[in-house]
C-alpha angles and dihedrals in degrees: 000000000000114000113233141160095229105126129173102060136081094253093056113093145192119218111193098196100192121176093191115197115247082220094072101057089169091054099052085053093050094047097045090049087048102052089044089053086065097045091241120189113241106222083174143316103320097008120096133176145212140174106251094246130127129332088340087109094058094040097061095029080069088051092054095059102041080056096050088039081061102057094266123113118235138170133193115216137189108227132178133197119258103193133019086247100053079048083059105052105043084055084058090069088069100051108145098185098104083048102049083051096056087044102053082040086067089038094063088029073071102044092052092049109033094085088074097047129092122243095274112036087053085056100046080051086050098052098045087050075056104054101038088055089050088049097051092044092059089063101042091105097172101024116214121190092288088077101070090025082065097051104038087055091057096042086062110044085050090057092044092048089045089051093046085053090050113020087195086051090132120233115245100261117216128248128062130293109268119224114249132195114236081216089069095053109047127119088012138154103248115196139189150149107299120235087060118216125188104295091050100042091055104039090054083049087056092048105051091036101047107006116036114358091178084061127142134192144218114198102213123222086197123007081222077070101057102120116231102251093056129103102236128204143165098031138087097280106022130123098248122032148104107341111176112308101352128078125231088271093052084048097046087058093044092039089060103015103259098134096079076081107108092197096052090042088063090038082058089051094061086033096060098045098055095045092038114005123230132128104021117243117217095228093033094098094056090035084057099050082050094055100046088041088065092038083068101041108041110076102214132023086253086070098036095060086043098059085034092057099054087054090048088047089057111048077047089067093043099056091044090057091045113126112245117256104248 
């Protein structure tokens, strides 16, 4: 292994080379914890490893001096590979495999067992599944075919929990999102599946705030029902809903370019994790208590949207006024 200060490519490495004292028993925890968290190689006892990407530099330069502020010795060094074998196997230390299998274990340990669970324990479930995915990924620093296996399966059995909560829940349709103009959809009839849940809520709050304030809507006991002349969203046929990745909300900006909007982008965000899960938002479980609670209290979807919309409206306001990153 040649030392070198090349960075910025796979075959650059940081060796992180500790001595930690026995006296300091809550040091040795932190640091261990610490060096786990980042998914670190272990060349031998003392002597860690990570590729030389990102923010990884500053992360264990300030493990370094937390170990030499406890009483231990540590170094950071700069390594390179010699050899493509020695490439090979140092790449071998950060295998995930075993990781991505337990994973996608728990993951059909779910699917077998979210039938019997309740609404929001299945989600809870989901969202750990989630995290725990996110988190491995961060530390898949050379992915293997785990990686999307992993997220495909999961991809799948939310779709499949969240079909099992709303039969008419309507499957993502290929193709891109075509562009609308909001001219062509004033003053119309807007129709979509009745007992309305987040996507729809919001989405009926888009459309009536930034697309067609003169909307009205129709709340279907079945999408077979949507009379012709209606503008439907949100179910399996209608103009506007789940196109690839993004639910009915996320198409309705992109269909009539409302997603330049800093403050909706980030709406969808929260939008999109409570009706398919995904990356988690910070507010989306007390936005989601919110929500059900006025599912239970509002006696018709009127009502409903209406409730719903001052709560939309508000988080509105409150991402506009957000200060800027930087």
């Amino acid at each position: 292994m040649n030392m070198t200060k090349e960075a910025g490519n796979t075959e650059a490495w940081l060796v992180l080379v500790a001595s930690l004292p026995a006296s300091n028993p809550a040091l040795r925890m932190r640091v261990w914890r610490a060096l786990r968290s980042l998914g670190c190689g272990v060349l031998r006892d003392g002597v860690y490893l990570l590729p030389n990407r990102g923010s990884l530099r500053q992360t264990l330069r300030m493990q370094t001096e937390e170990i030499r502020q406890g009483g231990g010795s540590a170094n950071l060094l700069d390594a390179a590979n010699s050899s493509a074998d020695e490439k090979t196997d140092f790449q071998r230390l950060f295998d995930r495999g075993e990781d991505y299998r337990e994973l996608m274990a728990r993951i059909g340990k779910f699917e077998a067992e979210f039938a019997a669970l309740d609404q929001s324990a299945g989600r809870r479930q989901l969202k750990l599944l989630r995290r725990d995915l996110e988190g491995l990924v961060a530390l898949d620093y050379f992915p293997s075919a785990g990686k999307a296996e992993a997220d495909a399966m999961l991809a799948q059995v939310e779709s499949m929990f969240l079909a099992n909560l709303a039969p008419g829940e309507p499957q993502a349709a290929p193709g891109a999102v075509v562009r609308r103009e909001a001219a062509a959809y004033r003053g119309r009839l807007w129709a979509t599946r009745e007992h309305l849940w987040v996507d729809r809520m919001a989405s009926a709050w888009l459309i009536r705030r930034f697309i067609d304030p003169a909307a009205r809507f129709l709340w279907l006991e079945r999408p077979e029902d949507c009379p012709a002349e209606a503008v439907g969203f949100d179910f399996d046929g209608a103009a506007f809903t789940h196109v690839g990745k993004r639910v009915t909300f996320e198409v309705l900006l992109a269909s009539f370019g409302l997603d330049s909007d800093p403050a909706l982008t980030r709406l969808a965000a929260l939008v999109h994790s409570l009706d398919i899960g995904g990356s988690a938002v910070a507010e989306a479980a007390g936005v989601e208590i919110v929500l059900a609670g006025a599912r239970q209290r509002c006696a018709d979807d009127d009502a409903l949207l209406d409730e719903a919309a001052r709560t939309l409206e508000s988080l509105y306001a409150a991402y506009s006024e957000a200060p800027k990153e930087g």
